[in-house]
C-alpha positions as CSV (number, residue, x, y, z in Angstrom):
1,X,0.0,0.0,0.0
2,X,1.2,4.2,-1.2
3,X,1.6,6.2,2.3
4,X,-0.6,8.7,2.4
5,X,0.3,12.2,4.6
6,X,-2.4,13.9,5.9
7,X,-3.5,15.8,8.8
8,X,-4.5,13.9,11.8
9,X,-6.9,16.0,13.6
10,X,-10.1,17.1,12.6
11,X,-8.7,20.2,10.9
12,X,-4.9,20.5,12.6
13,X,-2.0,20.4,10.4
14,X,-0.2,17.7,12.3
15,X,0.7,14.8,9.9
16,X,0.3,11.3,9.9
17,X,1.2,8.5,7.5
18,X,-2.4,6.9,6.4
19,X,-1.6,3.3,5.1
20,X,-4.8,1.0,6.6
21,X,-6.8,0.4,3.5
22,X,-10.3,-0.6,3.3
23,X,-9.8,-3.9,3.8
24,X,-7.2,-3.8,6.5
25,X,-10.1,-2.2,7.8
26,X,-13.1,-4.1,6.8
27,X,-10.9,-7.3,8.6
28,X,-10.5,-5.3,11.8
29,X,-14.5,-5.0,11.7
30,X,-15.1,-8.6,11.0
31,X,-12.4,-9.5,13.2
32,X,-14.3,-7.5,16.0
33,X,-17.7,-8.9,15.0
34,X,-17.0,-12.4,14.9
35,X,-15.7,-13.5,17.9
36,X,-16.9,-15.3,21.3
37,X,-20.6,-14.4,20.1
38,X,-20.2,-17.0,17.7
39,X,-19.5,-19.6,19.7
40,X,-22.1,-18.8,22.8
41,X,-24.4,-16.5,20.5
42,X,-26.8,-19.0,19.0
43,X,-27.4,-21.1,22.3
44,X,-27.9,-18.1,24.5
45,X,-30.3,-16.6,21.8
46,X,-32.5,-19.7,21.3
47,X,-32.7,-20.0,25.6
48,X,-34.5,-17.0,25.8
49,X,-36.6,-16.5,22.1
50,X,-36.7,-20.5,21.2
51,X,-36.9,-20.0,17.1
52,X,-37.4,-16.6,17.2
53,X,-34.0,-15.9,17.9
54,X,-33.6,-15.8,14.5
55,X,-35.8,-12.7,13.8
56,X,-34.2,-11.5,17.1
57,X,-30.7,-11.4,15.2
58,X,-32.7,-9.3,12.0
59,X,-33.5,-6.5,14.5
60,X,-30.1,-6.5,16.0
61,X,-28.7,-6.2,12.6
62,X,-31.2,-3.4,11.7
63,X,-30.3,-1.2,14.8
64,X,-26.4,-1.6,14.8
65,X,-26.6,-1.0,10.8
66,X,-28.8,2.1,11.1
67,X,-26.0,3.0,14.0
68,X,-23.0,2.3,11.4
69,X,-24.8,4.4,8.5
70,X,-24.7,7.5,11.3
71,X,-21.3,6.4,12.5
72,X,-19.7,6.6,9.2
73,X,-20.5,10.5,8.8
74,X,-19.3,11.0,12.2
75,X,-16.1,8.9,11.2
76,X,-15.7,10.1,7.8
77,X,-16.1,13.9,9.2
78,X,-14.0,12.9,12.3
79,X,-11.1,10.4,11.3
80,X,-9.0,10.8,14.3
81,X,-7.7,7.6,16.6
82,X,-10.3,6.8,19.2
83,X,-12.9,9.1,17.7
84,X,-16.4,7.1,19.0
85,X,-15.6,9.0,22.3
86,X,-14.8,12.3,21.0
87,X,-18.1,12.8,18.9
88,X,-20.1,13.8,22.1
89,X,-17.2,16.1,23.1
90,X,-17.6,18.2,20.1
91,X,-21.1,18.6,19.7
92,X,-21.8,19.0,23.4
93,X,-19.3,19.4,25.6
94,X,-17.2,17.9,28.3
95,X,-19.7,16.4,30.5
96,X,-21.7,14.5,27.9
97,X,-18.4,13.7,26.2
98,X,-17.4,11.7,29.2
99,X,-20.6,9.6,30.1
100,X,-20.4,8.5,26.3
101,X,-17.1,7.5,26.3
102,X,-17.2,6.1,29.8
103,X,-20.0,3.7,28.5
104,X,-18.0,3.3,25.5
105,X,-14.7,2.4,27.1
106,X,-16.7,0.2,29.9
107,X,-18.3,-1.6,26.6
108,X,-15.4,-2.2,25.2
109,X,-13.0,-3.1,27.8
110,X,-14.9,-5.3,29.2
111,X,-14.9,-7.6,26.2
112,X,-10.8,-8.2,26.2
113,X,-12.2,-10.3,29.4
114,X,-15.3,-12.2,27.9
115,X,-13.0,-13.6,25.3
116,X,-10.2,-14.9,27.2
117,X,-13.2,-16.3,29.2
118,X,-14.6,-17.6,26.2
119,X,-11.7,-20.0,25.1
120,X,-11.4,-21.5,28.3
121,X,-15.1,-22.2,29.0
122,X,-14.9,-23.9,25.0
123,X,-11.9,-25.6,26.5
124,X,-13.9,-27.8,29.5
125,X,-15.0,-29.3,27.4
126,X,-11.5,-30.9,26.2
127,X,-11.7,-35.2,26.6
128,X,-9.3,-34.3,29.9
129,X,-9.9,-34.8,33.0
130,X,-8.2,-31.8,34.1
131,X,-10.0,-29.8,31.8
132,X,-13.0,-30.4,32.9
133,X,-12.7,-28.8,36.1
134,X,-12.3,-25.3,34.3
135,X,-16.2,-24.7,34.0
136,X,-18.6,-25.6,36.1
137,X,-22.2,-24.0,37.5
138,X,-21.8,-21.0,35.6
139,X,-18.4,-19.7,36.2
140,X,-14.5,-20.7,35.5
141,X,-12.5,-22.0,38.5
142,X,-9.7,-20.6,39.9
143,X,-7.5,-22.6,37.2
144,X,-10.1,-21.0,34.4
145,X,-9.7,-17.9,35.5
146,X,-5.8,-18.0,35.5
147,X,-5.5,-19.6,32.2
148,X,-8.2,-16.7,31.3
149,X,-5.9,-14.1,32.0
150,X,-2.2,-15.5,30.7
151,X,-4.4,-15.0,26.6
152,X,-5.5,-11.4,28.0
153,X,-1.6,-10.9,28.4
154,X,-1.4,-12.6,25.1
155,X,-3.9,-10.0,23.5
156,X,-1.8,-7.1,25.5
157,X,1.7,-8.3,24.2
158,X,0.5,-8.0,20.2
159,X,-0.4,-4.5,20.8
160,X,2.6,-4.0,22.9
161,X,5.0,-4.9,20.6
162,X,3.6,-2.1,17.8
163,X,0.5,-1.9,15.7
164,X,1.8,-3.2,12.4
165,X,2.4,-6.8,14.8
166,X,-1.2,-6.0,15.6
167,X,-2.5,-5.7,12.3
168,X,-0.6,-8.1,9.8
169,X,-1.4,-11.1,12.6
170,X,-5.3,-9.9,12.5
171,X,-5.9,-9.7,9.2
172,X,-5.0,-13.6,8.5
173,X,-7.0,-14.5,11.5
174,X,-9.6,-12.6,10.4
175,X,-10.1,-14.7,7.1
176,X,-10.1,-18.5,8.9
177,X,-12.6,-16.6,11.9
178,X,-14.9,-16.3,8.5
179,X,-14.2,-19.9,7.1
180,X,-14.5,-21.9,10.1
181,X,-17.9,-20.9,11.9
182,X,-19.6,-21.4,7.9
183,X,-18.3,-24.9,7.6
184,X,-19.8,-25.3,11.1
185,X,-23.3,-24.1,9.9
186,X,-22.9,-25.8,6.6
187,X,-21.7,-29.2,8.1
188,X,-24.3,-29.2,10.6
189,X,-27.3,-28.8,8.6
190,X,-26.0,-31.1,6.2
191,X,-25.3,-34.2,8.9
192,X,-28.9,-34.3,11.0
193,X,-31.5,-31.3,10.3
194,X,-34.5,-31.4,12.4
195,X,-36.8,-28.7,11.1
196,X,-39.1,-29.0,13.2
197,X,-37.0,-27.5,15.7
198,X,-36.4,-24.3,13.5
199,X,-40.6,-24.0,12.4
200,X,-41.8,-24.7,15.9
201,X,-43.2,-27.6,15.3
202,X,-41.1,-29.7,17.9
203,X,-43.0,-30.5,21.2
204,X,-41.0,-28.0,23.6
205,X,-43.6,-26.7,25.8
206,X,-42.7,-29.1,28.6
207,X,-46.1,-31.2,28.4
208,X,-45.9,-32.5,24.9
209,X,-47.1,-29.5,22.9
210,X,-45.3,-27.6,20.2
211,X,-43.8,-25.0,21.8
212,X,-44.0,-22.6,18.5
213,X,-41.5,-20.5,17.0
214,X,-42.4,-17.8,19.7
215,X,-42.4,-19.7,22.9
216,X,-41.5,-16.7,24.7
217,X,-43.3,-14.7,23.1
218,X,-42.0,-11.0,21.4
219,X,-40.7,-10.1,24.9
220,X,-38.7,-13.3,24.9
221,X,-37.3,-12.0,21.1
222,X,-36.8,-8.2,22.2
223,X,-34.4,-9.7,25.7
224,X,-32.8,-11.5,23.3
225,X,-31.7,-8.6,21.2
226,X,-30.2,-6.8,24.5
227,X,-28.7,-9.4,26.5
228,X,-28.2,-13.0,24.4
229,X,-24.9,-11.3,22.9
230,X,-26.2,-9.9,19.9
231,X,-25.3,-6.3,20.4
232,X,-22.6,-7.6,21.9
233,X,-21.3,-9.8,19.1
234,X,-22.1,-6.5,16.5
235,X,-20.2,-3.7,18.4
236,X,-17.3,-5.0,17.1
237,X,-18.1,-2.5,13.9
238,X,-16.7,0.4,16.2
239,X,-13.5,-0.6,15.8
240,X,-12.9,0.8,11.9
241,X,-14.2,4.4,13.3
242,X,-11.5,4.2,16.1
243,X,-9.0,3.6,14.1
244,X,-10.2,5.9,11.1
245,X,-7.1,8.4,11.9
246,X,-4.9,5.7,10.8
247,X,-7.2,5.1,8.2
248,X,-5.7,5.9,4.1
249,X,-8.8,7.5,2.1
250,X,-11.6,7.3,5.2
251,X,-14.0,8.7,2.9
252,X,-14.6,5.6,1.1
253,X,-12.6,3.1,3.7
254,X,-14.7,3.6,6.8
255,X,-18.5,3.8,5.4
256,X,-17.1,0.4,3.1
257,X,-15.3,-0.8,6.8
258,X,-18.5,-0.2,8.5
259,X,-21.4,-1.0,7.0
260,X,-19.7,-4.1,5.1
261,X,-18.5,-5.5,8.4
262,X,-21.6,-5.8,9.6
263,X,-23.5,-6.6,6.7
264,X,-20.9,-10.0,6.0
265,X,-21.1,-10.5,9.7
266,X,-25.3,-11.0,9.9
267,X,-25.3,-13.8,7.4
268,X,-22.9,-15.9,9.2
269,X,-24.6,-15.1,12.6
270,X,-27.9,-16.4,11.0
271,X,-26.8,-19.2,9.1
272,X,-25.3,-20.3,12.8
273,X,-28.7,-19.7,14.8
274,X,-30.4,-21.7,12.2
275,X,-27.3,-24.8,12.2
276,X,-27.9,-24.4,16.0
277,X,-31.8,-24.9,16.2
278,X,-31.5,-27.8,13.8
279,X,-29.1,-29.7,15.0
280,X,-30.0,-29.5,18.3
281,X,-31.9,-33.2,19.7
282,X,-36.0,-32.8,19.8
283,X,-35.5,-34.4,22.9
284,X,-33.3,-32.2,24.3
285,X,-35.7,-29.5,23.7
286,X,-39.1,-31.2,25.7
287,X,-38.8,-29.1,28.5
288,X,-38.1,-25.6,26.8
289,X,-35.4,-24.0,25.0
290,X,-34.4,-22.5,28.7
291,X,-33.2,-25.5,29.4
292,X,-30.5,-26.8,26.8
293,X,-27.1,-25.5,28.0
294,X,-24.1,-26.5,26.6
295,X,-20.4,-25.4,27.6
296,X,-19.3,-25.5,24.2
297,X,-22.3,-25.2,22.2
298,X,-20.8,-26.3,18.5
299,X,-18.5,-28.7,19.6
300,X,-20.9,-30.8,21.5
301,X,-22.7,-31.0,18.6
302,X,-20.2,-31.6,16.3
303,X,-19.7,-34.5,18.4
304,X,-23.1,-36.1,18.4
305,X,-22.9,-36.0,14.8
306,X,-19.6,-37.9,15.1
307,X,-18.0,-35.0,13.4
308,X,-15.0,-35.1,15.0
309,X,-13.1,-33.1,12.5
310,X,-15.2,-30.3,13.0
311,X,-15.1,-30.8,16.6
312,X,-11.4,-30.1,16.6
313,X,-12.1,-27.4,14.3
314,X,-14.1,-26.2,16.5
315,X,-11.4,-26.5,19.2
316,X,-8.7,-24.7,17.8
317,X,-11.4,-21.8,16.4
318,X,-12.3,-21.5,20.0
319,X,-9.0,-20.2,20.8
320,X,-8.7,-18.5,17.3
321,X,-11.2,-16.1,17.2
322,X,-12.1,-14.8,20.2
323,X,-7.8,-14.1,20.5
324,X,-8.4,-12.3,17.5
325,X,-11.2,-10.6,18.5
326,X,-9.7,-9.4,22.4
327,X,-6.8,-8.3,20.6
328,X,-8.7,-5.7,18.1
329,X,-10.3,-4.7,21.2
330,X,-6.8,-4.0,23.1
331,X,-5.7,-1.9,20.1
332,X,-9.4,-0.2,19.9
333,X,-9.9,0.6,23.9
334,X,-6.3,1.7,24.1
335,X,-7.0,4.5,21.5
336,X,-10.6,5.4,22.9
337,X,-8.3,6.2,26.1
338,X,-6.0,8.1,23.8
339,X,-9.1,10.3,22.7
340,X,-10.4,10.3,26.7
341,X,-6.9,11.5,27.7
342,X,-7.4,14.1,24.8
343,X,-10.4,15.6,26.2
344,X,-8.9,16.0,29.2
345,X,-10.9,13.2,30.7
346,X,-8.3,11.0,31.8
347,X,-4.2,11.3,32.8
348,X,-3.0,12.7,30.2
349,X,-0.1,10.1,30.6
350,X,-2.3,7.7,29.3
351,X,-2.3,9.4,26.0
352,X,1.3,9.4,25.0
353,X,2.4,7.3,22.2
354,X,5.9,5.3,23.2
355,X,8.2,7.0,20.8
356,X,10.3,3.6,19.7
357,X,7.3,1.3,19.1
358,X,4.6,3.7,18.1
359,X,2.3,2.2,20.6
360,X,0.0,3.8,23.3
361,X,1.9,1.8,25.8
362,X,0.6,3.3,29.1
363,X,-2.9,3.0,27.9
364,X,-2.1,-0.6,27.1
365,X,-1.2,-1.1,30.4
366,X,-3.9,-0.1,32.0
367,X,-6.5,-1.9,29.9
368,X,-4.9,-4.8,31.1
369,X,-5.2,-4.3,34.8
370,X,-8.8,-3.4,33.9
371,X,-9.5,-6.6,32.2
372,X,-8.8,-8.7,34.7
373,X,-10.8,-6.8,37.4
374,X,-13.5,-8.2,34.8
375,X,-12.0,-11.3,35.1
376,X,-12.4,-11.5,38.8
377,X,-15.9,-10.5,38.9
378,X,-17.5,-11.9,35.9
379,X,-16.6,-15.3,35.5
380,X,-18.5,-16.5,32.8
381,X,-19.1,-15.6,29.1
382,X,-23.3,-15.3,30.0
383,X,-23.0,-12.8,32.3
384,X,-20.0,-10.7,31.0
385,X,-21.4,-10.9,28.3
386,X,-25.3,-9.6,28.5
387,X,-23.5,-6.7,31.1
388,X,-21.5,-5.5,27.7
389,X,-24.7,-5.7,25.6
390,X,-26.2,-3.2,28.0
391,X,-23.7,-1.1,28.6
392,X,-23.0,-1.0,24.5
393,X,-27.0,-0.2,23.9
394,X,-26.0,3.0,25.6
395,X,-23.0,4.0,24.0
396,X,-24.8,3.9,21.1
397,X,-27.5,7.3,22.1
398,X,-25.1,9.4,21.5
399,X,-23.9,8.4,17.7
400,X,-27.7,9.9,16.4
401,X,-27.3,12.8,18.9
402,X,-24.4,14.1,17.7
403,X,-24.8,13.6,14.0
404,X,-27.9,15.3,14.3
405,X,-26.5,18.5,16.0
406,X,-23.9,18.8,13.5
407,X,-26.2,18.9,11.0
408,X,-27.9,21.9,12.5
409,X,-24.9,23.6,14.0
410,X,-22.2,22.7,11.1
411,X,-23.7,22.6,8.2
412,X,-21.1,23.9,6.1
413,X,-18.8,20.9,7.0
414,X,-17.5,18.5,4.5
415,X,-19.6,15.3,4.8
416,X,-17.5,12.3,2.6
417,X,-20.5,10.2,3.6
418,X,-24.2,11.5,4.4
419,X,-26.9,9.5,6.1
420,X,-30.2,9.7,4.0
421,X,-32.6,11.2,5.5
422,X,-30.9,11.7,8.6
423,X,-33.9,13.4,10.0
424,X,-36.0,10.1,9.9
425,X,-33.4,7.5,10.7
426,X,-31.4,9.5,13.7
427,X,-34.5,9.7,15.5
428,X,-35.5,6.2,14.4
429,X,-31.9,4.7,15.7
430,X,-32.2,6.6,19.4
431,X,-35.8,5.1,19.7
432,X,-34.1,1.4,19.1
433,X,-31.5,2.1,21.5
434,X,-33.9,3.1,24.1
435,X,-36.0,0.3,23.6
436,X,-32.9,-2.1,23.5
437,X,-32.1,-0.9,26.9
438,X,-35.3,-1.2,28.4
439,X,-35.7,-4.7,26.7
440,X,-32.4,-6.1,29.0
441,X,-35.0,-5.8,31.5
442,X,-34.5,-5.0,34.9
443,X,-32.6,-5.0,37.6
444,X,-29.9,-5.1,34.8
445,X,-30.6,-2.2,33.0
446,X,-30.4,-0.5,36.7
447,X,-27.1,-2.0,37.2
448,X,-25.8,-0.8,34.6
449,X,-26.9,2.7,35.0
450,X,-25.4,2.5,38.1
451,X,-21.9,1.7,37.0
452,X,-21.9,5.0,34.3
453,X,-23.6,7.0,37.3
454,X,-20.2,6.0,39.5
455,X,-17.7,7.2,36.7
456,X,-19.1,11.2,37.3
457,X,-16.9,11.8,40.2
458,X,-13.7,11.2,37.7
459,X,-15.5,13.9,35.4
460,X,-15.9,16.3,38.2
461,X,-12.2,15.5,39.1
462,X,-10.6,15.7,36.1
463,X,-12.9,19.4,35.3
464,X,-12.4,20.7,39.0
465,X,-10.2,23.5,37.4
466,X,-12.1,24.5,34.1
467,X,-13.9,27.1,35.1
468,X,-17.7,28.2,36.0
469,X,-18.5,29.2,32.4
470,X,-16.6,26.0,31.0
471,X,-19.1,24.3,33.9
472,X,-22.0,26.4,32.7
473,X,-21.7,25.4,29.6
474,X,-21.3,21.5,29.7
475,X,-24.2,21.8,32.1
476,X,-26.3,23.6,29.6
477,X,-25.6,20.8,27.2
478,X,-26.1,17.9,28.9
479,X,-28.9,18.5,30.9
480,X,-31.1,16.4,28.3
481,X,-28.7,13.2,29.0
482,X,-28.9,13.7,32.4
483,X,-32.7,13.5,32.6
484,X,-33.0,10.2,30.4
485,X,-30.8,8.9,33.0
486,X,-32.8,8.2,35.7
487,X,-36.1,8.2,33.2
488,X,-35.0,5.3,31.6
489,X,-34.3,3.6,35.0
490,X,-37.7,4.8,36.3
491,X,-39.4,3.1,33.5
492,X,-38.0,-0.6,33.6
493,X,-38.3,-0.2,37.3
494,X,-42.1,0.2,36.8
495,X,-42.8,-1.1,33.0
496,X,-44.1,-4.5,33.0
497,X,-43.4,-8.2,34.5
498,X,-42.2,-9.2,31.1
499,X,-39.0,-6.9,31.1
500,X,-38.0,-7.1,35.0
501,X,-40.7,-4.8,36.3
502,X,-43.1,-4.2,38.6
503,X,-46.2,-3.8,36.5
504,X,-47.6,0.0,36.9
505,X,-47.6,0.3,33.3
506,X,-48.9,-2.7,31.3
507,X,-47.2,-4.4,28.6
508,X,-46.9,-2.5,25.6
509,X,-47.4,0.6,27.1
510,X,-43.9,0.6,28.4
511,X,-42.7,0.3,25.2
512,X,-45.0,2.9,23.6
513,X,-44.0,5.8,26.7
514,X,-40.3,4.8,26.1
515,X,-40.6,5.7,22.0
516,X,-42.3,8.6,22.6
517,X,-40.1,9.9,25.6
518,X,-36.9,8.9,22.8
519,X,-38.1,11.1,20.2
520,X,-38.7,13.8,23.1
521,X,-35.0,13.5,24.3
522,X,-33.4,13.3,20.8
523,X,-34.9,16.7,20.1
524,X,-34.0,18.1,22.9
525,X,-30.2,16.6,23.0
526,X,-29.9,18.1,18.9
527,X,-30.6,21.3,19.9
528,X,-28.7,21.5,23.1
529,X,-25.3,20.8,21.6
530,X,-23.7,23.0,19.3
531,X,-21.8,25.7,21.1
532,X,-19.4,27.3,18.9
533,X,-17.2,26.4,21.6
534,X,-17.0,22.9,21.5
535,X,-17.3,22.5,17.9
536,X,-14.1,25.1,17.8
537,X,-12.1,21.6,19.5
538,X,-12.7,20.1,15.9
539,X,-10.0,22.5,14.5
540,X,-7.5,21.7,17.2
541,X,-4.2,20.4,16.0
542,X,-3.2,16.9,17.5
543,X,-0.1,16.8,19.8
544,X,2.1,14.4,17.3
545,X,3.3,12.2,20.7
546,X,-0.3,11.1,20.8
547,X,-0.8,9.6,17.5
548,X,-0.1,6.0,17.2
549,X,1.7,4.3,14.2
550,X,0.1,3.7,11.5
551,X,-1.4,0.1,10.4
């Protein structure tokens, strides 16, 4: 690939070699996308929707792609290193800046965890005695946990050792992460198809019945789309826009990085969840979808078939791409830190690039001692995982916020790539967002509010010197955020018993006074942002010892 100089802030003169082409880029997506979800996706899905986890994967697709469509303006506007948590900061300020990137970064940081966690909890199911003490009741054992964390140091020491490492070992990972799981699908419906299982038509309601391809019914589908891992397998398409300053020609590599990430990445999910549902044993299934559990979903399949070459497959996938996937996410959270530290939300240590290896080194570092705080408190891929989905949901508000404020405010920008009919779809994505987080019902959608509620206190640190009018005006612009807070919480606190509530507002209703409430807050979130005087950050030259090397 040509080198390509140009500058790497928004509208600053520093410059940067831009050598990542599109498909460099497009594999860092997929390579984000299809990880651990694979494996555990499908089984967790079908446990809470039966069949209709299939339509359940449709509407995550539809959401995270109306999201990417918005994201590659932003990026394509914006193509700076770590740039999904500098959007907010623009438009509105410092205060909404940092709840949106703390949600990001907690998002994101997270999953370097759920991956490690993922190959071991694959692995107990190893024919070893030994390994099958790793998993049991839910959660890794002490061994689990420790072999967990020694590929989390693997993921840290490929970033560590530079980006280029980073980037030429992803991108042939990326393409057998894409072979492997479509030989699984294709193998498995070809060896024992029971199709009954995929129309409904299998007796699974626990006294004989067909259990139907709803057996949980549309809330059943909707939790599913929150907290089964399917936003959490399709936030990988972040990664593209937080590399897009290291990106050559983002106006076509990001939106074709993006959007075809995602795009590749939904046909392999469904072609999985449909292997999954038919390959599974009728009998298996006679007391309800809830509960078939497998440890390593595929590969106990594979090897009821008697596939055993897929089985090892299987195996060595296991290890294979969720590595590749925790190690796009070290190199993506490490520059989301780099863009915190830059708005002044974070040490500013933490942003330096080391000056021999090109790499943000001290953000690397302490990514790592962040993932295995995950490690000790989440020890298994369900519950990491469904945490990450919520706490992704939310990172997402912002993306339509902010796109829609800058076309109010900025107008006159240059826009590589514009959203059609922003006006229609902007509003449209917030609304599935706030649904998405009212669907991972409650208490977890309270948890989770909790945890970005706790970060303030390193805002209010970090700004203690800025200023009353610098206070004023983050206040001013974030006043909308911090009144679909608690509103949100309010509502899956009191919605109904089918998402976690306690029934003051019947079923549906919830749904319709939380679509109504979204449109109310996106208007009011467009027009708060805007001040001349964030947008003026755009044009701020990048200090050159915070850009990493290029890919």
């Amino acid at each position: 690939m040509d080198s390509q100089s140009t500058g790497s802030g928004v509208g600053g003169a520093t410059h940067v070699h831009r050598v990542v082409g599109r498909w460099a880029l497009l594999f860092t997506g997929l390579s984000a996308i299809i990880g651990s979800g694979w494996l555990f996706g499908a089984m967790r899905a079908a446990s809470i929707a039966g069949p209709g986890a299939l339509i359940a994967w449709v509407i995550g697709a539809v959401v995270v792609m109306l999201i990417a469509l918005i994201g590659s303006e932003l990026g394509t506007m914006m193509p700076e290193t770590g740039g999904m948590v500098r959007f907010a900061q623009y438009t509105h300020g410092g205060l909404v800046g940092f709840i949106a990137g703390w949600a990001n970064w907690i998002a994101i940081a997270s999953v370097i965890s759920v991956e490690g966690e993922a190959s071991i909890q694959y692995m107990s199911s190893w024919p070893f005695e030994w390994t099958h003490n790793l998993y049991a009741h839910g959660e890794l054992s002490t061994l689990g946990l420790v072999l967990s964390g020694l590929l989390v140091i693997g993921y840290f020491l490929l970033n560590y050792w530079g980006v280029k490492l980073f980037a030429h070992t992803n991108s042939a990972i990326t393409v057998i992460k894409l072979i492997i799981p479509a030989l699984t699908a294709i193998a498995l419906i070809a060896a024992g198809f029971h199709g009954g299982n995929v129309s409904g038509a299998t007796p699974s309601g626990g006294d004989g019945s067909a259990g139907g391809f709803l057996p949980y019914g549309w809330a059943g589908v909707l939790t599913a789309v929150s907290t089964s891992g399917i936003m959490f397998s399709f936030n990988g398409f972040q990664s593209p826009l937080n590399l897009a300053g290291e990106a050559r020609n983002p106006d076509r590599s990001i939106p074709f990085a993006v959007i075809g990430s995602v795009a590749i990445a939904t046909v392999v999910y469904l072609l999985l969840q449909v292997a999954y549902l038919g390959a599974v044993d009728p009998a298996r299934i006679a007391q309800g979808w809830a509960h078939v559990d497998f440890s390593s979903p595929f590969a106990q399949l594979a090897l009821a078939f008697n596939l055993n070459w897929l089985a090892l497959a299987l195996y060595f996938d296991a290890f294979l791409s969720p590595s590749g996937t925790g190690t796009t996410y070290m190199a993506s959270v490490s520059r989301m830190v780099v863009g915190m530290a830059r708005n002044g939300t974070a040490p500013e240590a933490l942003g330096r690039i080391d000056p021999v290896w090109h790499a943000p080194r001290a953000a690397l570092w302490f990514n790592l001692g962040i993932a295995f705080v995950f490690l000790y408190f989440f020890r298994g891929w369900g519950t990491l995982a469904a945490a990450i989905s919520v706490a992704t949901v939310f990172s997402y508000l912002m993306i339509p916020v902010a796109a829609m404020t800058l076309r109010r405010a900025a107008p006159e920008r240059r826009r590589a790539v514009s959203a059609p009919a922003l006006g229609v779809i902007a509003p449209i994505a917030f609304i599935a967002a706030s649904e998405l987080l009212f669907w991972a019902k409650w208490p977890l959608t309270g948890r989770i509010i909790l945890i970005l509620v706790i970060g303030l206190p390193i805002y209010v640190f970090y700004r203690r010197d800025a200023g009353r009018d610098v206070w004023t005006r983050d206040l001013r612009a974030a006043w909308w955020l911090l009144a679909y807070i608690p509103f949100i919480a309010l509502v899956s606190k009191i919605g109904s018993p089918q998402f976690g509530g306690i029934g003051l507002i019947p079923y549906g209703w919830d749904m319709a006074l939380v679509a109504v409430a979204a449109l109310g807050f996106i208007t009011w979130g467009a027009r708060s942002g805007g001040d001349p005087r964030h947008l003026a950050e755009m044009d701020k030259p990048i200090d050159p010892e915070t850009i990493p090397e290029e890919l």
